[in-house]
C-alpha positions in Angstrom: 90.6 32.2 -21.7 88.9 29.4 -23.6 90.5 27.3 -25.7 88.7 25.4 -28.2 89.7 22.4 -30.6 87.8 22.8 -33.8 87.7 19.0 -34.1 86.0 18.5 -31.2 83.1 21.4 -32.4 79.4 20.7 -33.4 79.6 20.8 -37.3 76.6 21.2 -40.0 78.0 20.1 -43.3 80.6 18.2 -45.1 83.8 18.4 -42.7 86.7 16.4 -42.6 89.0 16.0 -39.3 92.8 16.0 -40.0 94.0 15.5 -36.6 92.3 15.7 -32.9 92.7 19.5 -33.6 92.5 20.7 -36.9 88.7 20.5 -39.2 88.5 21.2 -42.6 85.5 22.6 -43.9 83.8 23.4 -47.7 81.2 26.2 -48.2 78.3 25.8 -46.3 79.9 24.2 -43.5 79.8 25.6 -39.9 81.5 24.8 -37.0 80.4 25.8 -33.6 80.5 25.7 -29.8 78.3 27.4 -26.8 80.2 29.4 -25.0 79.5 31.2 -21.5 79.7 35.3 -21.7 80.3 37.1 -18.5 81.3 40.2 -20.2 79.8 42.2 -23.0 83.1 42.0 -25.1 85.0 39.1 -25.9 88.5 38.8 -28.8 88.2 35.8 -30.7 91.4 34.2 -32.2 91.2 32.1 -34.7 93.7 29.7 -36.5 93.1 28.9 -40.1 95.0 27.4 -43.5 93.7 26.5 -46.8 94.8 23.8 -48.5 93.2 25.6 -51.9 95.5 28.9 -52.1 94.4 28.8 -56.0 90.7 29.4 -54.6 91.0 30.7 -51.4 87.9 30.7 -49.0 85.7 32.9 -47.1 85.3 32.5 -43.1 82.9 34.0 -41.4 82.9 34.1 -37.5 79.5 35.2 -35.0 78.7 35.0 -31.7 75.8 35.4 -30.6 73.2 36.6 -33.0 76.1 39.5 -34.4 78.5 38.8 -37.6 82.1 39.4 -35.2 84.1 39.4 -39.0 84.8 37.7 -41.8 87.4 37.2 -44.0 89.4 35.5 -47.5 91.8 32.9 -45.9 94.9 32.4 -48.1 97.5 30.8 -46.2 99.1 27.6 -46.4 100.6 27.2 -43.5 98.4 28.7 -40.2 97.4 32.3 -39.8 96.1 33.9 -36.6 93.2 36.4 -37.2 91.7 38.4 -33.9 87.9 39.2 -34.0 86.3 41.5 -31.2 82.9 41.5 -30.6 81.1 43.6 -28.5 77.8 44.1 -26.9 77.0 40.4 -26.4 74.0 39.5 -24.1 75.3 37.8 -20.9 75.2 33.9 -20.5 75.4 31.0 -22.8 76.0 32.2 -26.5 76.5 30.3 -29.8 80.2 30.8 -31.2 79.8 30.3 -35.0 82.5 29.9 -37.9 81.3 29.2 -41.3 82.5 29.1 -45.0 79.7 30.7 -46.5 77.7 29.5 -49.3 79.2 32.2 -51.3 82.7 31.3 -51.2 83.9 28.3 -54.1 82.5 25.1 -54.1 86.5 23.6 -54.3 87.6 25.7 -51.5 88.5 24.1 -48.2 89.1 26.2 -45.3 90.7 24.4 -42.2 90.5 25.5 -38.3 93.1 24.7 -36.6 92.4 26.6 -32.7 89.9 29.2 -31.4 90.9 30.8 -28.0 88.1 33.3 -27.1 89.0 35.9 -24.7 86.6 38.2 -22.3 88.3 41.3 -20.0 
């Protein structure tokens, strides 16, 4: 099990860090962290608020080359979603999570943990 702080992540984009855990991102802002694969499959959990229910945003999670999921975050308060992704090449990967482009210019979408699991 890997446990990441999205604080502590490599970020492209406007970001803002609320706490040595939590990141708070705006569309067209990633977050992301190289991960090692040993298996082919690996569930991604990933904690998220918004602190813009009244324009909620999109998040958008790869790994890899491969879109894992996306979503409309519209909690307040923290909400754990589980991606699986499978079929990922073996060794060092890029683990991705972006607001996209697409989502509204005044929402904010803020990670608070990632834990990536393999079998």
């Amino acid at each position: 099990m890997l446990t990441l702080w999205p604080a502590a992540m490599r970020v492209t984009g406007p970001s803002v860090k609320l706490d040595d855990h939590t990141l708070c991102l705006v569309a067209g802002t990633k977050a992301e962290a190289t991960v090692s694969m040993h298996q082919p499959t690996a569930s991604i959990i990933v904690v998220t608020f918004t602190s813009t229910p009244a324009t909620p945003p999109d998040l958008t999670v790869r790994l890899g080359g491969e879109v894992v999921g996306a979503g409309t975050i519209r909690d307040t308060r923290g909400e754990a979603s589980a991606y699986r992704a499978t079929g990922v090449g073996r060794g060092e990967q890029v683990l991705s999570l972006m607001v996209p482009e697409s989502s509204s210019h005044a929402a904010v979408l803020c990670l608070h943990q990632v834990v990536m699991t393999q079998p």
